[in-house]
C-alpha positions as CSV (number, residue, x, y, z in Angstrom):
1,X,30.5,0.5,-25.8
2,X,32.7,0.2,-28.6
3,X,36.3,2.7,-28.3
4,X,35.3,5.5,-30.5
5,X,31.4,4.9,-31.0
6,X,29.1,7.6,-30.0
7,X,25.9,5.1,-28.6
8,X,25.6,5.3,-25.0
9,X,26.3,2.3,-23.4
10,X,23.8,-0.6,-23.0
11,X,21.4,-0.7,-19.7
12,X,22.7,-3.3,-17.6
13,X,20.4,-3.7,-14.6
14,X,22.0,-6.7,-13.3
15,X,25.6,-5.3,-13.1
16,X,24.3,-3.0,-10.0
17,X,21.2,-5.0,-9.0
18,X,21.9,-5.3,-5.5
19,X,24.7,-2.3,-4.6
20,X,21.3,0.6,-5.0
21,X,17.8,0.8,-5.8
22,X,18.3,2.2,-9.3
23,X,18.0,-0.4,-10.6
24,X,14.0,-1.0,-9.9
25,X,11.9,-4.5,-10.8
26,X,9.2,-2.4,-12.1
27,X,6.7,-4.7,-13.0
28,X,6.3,-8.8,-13.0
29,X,5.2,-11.3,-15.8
30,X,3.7,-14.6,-14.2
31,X,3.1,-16.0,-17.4
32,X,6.5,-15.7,-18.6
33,X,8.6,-15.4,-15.3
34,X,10.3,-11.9,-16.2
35,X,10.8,-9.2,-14.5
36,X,10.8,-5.7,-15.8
37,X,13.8,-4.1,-14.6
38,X,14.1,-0.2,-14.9
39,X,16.7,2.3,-14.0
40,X,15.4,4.5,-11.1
41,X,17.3,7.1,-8.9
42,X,16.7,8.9,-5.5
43,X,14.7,12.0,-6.4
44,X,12.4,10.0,-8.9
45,X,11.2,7.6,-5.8
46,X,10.3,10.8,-3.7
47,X,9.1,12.4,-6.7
48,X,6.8,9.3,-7.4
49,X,3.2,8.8,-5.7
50,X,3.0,5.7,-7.5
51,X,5.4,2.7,-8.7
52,X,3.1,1.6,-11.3
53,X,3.0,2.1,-15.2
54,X,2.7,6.1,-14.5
55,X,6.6,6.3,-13.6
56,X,7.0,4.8,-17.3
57,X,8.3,7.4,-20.1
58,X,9.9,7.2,-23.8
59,X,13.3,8.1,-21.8
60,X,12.7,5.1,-19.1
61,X,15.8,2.5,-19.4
62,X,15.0,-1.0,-18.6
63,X,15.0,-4.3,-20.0
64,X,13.3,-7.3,-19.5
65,X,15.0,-10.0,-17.5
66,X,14.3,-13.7,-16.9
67,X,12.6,-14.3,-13.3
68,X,15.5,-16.8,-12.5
69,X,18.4,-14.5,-12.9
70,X,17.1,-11.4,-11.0
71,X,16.5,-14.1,-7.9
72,X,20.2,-15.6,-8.6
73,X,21.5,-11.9,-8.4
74,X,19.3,-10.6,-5.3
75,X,20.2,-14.0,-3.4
76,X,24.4,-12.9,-3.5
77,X,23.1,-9.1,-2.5
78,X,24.4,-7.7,0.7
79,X,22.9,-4.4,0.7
80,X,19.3,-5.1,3.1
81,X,17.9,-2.4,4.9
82,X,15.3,-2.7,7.6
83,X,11.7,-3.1,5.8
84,X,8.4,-2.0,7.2
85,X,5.3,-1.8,5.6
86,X,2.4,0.5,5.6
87,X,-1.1,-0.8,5.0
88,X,-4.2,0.6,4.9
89,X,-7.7,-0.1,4.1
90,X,-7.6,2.6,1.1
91,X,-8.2,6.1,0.7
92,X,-6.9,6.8,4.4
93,X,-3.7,8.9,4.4
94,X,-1.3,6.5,3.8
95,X,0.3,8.5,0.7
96,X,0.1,11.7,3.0
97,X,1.8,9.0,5.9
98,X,4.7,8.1,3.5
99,X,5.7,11.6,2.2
100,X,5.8,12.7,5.8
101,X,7.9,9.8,6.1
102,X,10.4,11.1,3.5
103,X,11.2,14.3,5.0
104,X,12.8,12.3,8.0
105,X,15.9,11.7,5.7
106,X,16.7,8.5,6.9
107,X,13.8,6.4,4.6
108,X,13.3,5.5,1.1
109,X,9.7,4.9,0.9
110,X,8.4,2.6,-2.2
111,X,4.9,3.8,-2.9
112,X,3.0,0.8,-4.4
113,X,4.8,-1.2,-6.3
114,X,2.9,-3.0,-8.9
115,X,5.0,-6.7,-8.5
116,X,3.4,-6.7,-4.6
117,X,-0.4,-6.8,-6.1
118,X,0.8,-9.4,-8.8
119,X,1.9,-11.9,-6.3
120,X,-1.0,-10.5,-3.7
121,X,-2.7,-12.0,-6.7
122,X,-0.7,-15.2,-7.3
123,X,-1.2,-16.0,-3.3
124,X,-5.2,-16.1,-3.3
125,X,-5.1,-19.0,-5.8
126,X,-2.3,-21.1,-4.5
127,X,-3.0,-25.1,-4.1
128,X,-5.8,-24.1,-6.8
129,X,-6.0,-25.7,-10.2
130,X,-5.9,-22.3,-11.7
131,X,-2.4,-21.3,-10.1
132,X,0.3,-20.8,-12.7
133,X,2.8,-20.9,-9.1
134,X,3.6,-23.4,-6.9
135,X,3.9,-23.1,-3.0
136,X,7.5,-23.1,-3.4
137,X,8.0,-20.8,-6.6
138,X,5.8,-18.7,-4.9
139,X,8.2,-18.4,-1.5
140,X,11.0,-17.9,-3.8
141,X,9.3,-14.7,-5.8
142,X,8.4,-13.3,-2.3
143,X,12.0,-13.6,-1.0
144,X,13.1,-12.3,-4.2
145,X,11.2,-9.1,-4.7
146,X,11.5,-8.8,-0.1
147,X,15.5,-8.7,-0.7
148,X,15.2,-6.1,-4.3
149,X,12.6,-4.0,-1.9
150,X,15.2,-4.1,1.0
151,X,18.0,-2.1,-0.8
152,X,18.5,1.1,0.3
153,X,21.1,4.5,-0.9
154,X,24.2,5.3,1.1
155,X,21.9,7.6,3.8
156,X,18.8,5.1,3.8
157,X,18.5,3.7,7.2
158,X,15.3,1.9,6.7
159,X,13.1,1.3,3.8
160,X,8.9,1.8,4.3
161,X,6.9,0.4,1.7
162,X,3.4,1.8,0.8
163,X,1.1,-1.7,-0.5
164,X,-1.8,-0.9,-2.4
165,X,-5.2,-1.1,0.0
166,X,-6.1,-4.3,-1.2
167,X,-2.3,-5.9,-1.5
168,X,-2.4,-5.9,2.5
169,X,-4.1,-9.1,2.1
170,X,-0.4,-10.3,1.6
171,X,0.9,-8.8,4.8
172,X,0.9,-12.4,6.9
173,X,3.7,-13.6,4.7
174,X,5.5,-10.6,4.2
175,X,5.6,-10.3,8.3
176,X,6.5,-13.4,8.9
177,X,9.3,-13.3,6.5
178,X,11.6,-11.0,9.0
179,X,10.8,-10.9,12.9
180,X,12.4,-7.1,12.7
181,X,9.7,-6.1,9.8
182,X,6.9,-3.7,11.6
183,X,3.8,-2.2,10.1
184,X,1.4,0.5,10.3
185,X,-2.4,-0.2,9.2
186,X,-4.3,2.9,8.5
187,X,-8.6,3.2,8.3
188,X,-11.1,5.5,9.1
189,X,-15.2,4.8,11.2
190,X,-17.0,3.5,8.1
191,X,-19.2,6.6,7.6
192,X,-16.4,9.2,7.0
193,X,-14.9,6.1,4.9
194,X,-18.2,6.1,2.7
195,X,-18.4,10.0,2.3
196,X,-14.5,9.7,1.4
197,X,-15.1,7.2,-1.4
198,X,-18.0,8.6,-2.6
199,X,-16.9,11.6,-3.0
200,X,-14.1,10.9,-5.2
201,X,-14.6,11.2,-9.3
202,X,-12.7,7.5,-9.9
203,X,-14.0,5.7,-7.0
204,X,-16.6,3.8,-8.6
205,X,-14.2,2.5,-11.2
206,X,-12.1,1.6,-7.9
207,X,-14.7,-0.2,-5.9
208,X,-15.9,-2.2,-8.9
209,X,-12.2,-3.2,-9.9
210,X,-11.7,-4.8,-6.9
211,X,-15.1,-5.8,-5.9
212,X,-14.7,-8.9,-6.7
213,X,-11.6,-9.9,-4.9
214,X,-13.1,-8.2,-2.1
215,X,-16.3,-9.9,-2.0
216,X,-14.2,-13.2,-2.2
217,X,-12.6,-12.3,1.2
218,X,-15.9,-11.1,2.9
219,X,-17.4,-14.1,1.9
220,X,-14.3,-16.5,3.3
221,X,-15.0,-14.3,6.7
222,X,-19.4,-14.2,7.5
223,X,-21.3,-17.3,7.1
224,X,-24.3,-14.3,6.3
225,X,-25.2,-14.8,2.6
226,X,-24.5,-11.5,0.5
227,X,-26.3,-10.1,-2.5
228,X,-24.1,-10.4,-5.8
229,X,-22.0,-7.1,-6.6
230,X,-24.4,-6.1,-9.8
231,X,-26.9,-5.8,-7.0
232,X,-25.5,-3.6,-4.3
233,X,-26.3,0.5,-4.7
234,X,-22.9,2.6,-4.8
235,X,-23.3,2.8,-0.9
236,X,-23.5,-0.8,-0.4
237,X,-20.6,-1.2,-2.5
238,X,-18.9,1.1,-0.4
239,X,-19.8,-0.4,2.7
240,X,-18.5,-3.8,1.5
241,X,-15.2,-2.8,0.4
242,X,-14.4,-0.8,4.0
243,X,-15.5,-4.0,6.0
244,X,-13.5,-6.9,3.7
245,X,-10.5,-4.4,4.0
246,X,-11.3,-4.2,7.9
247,X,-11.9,-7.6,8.7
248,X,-8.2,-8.6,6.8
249,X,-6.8,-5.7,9.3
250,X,-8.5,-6.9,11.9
251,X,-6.8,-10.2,11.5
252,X,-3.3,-8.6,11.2
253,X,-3.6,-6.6,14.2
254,X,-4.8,-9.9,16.2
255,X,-2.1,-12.0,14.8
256,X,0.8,-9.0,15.5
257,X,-0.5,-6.8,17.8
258,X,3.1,-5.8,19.3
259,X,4.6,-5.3,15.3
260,X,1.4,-3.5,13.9
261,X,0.3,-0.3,14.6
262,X,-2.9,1.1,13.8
263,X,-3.9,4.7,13.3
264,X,-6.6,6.6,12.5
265,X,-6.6,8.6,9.6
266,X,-8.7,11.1,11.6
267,X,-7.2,10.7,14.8
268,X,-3.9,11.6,13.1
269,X,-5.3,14.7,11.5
270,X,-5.8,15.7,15.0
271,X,-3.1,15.5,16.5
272,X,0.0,15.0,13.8
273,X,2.7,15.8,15.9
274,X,1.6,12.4,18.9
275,X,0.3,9.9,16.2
276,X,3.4,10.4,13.8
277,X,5.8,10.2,17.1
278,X,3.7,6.8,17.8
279,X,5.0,6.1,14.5
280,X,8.3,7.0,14.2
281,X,8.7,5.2,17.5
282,X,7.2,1.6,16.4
283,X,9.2,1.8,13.3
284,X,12.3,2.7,15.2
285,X,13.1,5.5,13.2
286,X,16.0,8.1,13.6
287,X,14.7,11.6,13.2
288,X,16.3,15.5,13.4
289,X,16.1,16.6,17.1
290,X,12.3,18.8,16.8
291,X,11.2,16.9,13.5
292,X,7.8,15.8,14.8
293,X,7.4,19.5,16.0
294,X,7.7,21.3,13.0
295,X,5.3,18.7,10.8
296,X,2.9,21.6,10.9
297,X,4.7,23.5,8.8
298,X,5.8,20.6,6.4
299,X,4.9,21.1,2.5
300,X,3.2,18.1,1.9
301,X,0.5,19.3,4.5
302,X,-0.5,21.9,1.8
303,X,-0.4,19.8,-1.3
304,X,-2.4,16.6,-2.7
305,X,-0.5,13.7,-1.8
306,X,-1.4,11.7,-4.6
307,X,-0.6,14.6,-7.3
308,X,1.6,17.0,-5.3
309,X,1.0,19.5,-8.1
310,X,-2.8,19.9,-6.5
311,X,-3.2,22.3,-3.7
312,X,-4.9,20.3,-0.5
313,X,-5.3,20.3,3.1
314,X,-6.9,18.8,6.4
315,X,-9.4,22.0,6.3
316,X,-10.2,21.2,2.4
317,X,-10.6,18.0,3.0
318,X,-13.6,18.6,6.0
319,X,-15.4,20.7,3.1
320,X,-15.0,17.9,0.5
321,X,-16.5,15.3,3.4
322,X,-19.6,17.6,4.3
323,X,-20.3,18.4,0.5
324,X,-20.1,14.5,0.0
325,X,-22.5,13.9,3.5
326,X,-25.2,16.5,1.6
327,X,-25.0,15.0,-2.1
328,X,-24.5,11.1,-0.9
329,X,-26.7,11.2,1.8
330,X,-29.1,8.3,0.7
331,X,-26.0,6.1,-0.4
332,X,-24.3,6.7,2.8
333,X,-27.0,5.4,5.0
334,X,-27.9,2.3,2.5
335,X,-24.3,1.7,3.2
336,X,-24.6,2.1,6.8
337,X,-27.5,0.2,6.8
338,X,-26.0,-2.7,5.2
339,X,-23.7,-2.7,7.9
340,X,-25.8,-2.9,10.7
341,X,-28.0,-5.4,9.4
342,X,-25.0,-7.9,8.8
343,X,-23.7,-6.8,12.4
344,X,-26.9,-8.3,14.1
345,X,-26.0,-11.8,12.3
346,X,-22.1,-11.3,12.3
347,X,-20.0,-10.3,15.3
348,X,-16.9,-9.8,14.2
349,X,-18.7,-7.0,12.0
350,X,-20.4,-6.0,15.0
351,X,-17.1,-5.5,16.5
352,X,-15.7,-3.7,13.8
353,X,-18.7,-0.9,14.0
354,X,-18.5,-0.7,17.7
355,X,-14.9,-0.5,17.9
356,X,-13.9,3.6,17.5
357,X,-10.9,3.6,16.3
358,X,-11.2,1.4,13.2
């Protein structure tokens, strides 16, 4: 800024990459290896249910910056907080789980960011003729966006970061990147997961979106042979989506069963107060003496997670599952049904119907 001149300085994103958050790598170009880089303060990552194009505005600053230079910068960065992950198999809570989170006053809870599906993305075609990445450019993004995602403000004790259902497919080397990084995988019995999905106004554009990538993993888990995606009813679709989403937890809870902890969405609606103390003990999080008691009265009980300005509640949300049971009843048991008839071929799908709290 020029002595005299009334232009407001230039956005530098760099100059504070590493001492706060604010300065946020909003989104990631493969094809060009740059990294969007946006400034971003405290009250707009509570405010935010989602790090994705929606937190964009005409007033956003950012710039964008060459791949090479943001992973120069975050290598000299000193400020790394303690990073934990939640997963889920979508549609489950884990927005609700991460607001709850925010009231502890001791996290700073990224809520999908959109660079984790990119390289989610990058990782299922590595060693692949298609892959723009190497293995080893690939390692480098990961460490790259792990240490910008690890920065915390002065009262941030640990950072919890919300993937997107399908971006948990990316949780074994995220894990295995830190031996202090712990999880928590949310999912629901498949039938209240059908009614849930079915029931909701977008969810066919949801279940087709990722249908394929889904289908991909099903298929690299049962030997069974599937019917393509143009052929499976809305139920079936369903179906499919909660068991490649369970089968990937599954594996994650095998692989780290003393680092990841799974919940219930249900079983937490039923008793808050004991699931969220089992969380805020595996994540070895410092809360307000009587915290955990007074979640009952907390705000975000009462409002939409996903769009706060939405009334919402446990007790709405049983009248939303039984109206959905009534109008999708035929789609729920096709989905059901396809189930059970890949359980008697497939036992790890067998396990996953059997088993009562998936």
């Amino acid at each position: 800024m020029n002595p005299g001149s009334d232009r407001p300085p230039a956005y530098d994103p760099l100059s504070t990459l590493m001492d706060s958050p604010s300065s946020y790598p909003q989104k990631l170009d493969l094809a060009r290896s740059f990294v969007l880089q946006i400034e971003f303060d405290e009250p707009a990552y509570r405010a935010a249910s989602f790090l994705d194009d929606r937190i964009l505005g005409p007033s956003t600053k950012g710039a964008w910056l060459p791949l090479e230079r943001v992973a120069a910068t975050a290598r000299r960065g000193q400020n790394a907080q303690h990073l934990h992950y939640i997963l889920h198999t979508g549609h489950v809570g884990s927005t609700l789980l991460s607001r709850l989170l925010d009231t502890t006053g001791s996290v700073l809870s990224l809520r999908e960011p959109l660079p984790l599906r990119t390289l989610a993305e990058a990782g299922d075609v590595l060693g692949q003729p298609e892959s723009l990445l190497s293995q080893s450019q690939f390692e480098l993004m990961l460490d790259t966006f792990v240490r910008l995602w690890s920065r915390g403000y002065p009262t941030t004790r640990c950072v919890v970061l919300k993937a997107t259902s399908a971006a948990a497919r990316l949780a074994p080397p995220l894990l295995r990147r830190n031996a202090a990084s712990r999880a928590v995988y949310l999912n629901l019995r498949a039938e209240p997961y059908l009614a849930t999905l079915l029931a909701g106004p977008n969810s066919a554009v949801d279940l087709r979106g990722h249908g394929a990538e889904r289908m991909r993993r099903l298929r690299a888990r049962i030997a069974t042979p599937l019917k393509p995606l143009h052929a499976l009813t809305p139920g079936e679709l369903t179906a499919l989506s909660w068991l490649a989403e369970s089968l990937t937890r599954r594996e994650i809870l095998d692989q780290w069963p003393d680092r990841v902890l799974a919940v219930n969405f249900d079983a937490f609606l039923g008793d808050m107060p004991h699931v969220m103390q089992q969380v805020v003990d595996h994540l070895q999080l410092m809360t307000e003496p009587g915290w955990v008691t007074r979640l009952g009265s907390n705000p975000a009980l009462a409002r939409y997670s996903k769009s706060p300005d939405h009334e919402y509640s446990p007790a709405l949300r049983a009248q939303v599952l039984d109206h959905a049971r009534n109008q999708h009843r035929d789609e729920i048991r096709r989905g059901l049904d396809w189930l059970h008839a890949l359980a008697r071929t497939e036992s790890a799908v067998a396990r996953e119907l059997a088993d009562n709290a998936v």
